[in-house]
N, C-alpha and C positions, 0 to 999 in steps of 0.2 A: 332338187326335188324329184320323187319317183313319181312318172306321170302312168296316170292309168292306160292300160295297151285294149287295144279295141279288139273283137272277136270277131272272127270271120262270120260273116253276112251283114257287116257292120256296112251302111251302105258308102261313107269316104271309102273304104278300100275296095272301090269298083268305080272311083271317080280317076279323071285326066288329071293328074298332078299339075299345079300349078307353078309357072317360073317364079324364082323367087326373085327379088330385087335389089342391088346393095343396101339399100335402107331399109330391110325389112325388118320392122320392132322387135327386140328382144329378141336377136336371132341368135345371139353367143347364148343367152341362157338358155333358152331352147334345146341348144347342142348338148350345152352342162347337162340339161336334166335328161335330154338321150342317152348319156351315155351313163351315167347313174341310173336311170331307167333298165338300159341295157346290162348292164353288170348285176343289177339288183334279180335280175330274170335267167343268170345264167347265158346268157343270149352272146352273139357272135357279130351283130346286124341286129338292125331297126332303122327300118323307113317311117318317115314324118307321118304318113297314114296312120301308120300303128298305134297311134298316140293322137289320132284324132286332128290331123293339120293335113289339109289338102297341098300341102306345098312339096314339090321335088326336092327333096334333100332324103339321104341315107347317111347313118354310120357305119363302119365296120371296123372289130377289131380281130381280123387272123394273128397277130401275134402270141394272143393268150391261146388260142386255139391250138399253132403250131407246137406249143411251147407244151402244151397239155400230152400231147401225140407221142411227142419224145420223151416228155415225161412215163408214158405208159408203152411202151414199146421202144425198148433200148436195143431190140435188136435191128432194128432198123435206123438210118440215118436220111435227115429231111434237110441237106444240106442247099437244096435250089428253094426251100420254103421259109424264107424271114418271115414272112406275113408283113402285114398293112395295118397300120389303125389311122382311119382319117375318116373328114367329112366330105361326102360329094354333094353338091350343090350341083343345079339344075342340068344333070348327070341325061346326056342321050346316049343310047346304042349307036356307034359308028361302025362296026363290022364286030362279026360271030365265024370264028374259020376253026375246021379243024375236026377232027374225030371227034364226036360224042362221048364224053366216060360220065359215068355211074356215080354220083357224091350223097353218102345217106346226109338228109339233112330233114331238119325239121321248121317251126316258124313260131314264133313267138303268140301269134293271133291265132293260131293253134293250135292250141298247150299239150303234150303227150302224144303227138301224130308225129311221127319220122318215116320217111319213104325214101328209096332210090330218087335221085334227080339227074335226069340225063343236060349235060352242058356240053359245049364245045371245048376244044382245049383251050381256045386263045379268044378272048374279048376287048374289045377295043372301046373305051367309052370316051364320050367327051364331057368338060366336067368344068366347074369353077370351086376355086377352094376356097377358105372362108375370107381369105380376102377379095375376091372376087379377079 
């Protein structure tokens, strides 16, 4: 099911994510309709926010992304870029190292806005998958 993606100044998306819990209801369909949610919007990512649930989980899928890149640009080769599609469950930051670069991106909550985004090179998260 495509769930409705909330709008910036929505006020969940300026709330403290909350942990989620092996048991938490209906958490596989949740993911199902993220990522139909996410595919349906074009989208790359989407956090639980975005869809109106205060709870720590994201998806991402770089693979269709990478797969997009080479498709448009054959002169170039993205051989270190498999990309990732998975869920992170109550995902913390453990370390950020590394030069800053420039990634245009934009966000789902809000629709038609792309900007430079300055990241480090290398991020280290800590994470449960959906088996916990």
């Amino acid at each position: 099911m495509i769930l409705p993606i909330v709008a910036y100044g929505h006020p969940v998306l300026r709330k403290v994510a909350l942990e989620i819990v092996p048991d938490y209801p209906n958490l596989d369909k949740l993911i199902a309709d993220m990522w139909e949610t996410m595919y349906n919007s074009n989208g790359v990512g989407l956090a639980a926010p975005q869809v109106n649930k205060d709870i720590r989980l994201f998806i991402i899928d770089t693979e269709q992304m990478f797969r997009s890149m080479k498709e448009d640009d054959e002169e170039h080769n993205y051989p270190d870029a498999p990309g990732i599609k998975a869920a992170f469950i109550n995902a913390h930051l453990v370390e950020a190292d590394g030069e800053e670069w420039a990634y245009n991106e934009g966000c789902l909550s809000i629709p038609k806005i792309r900007e430079d985004i300055y990241r480090q090179e290398t991020v280290t998260l800590q994470y449960r998958r959906r088996e916990f």
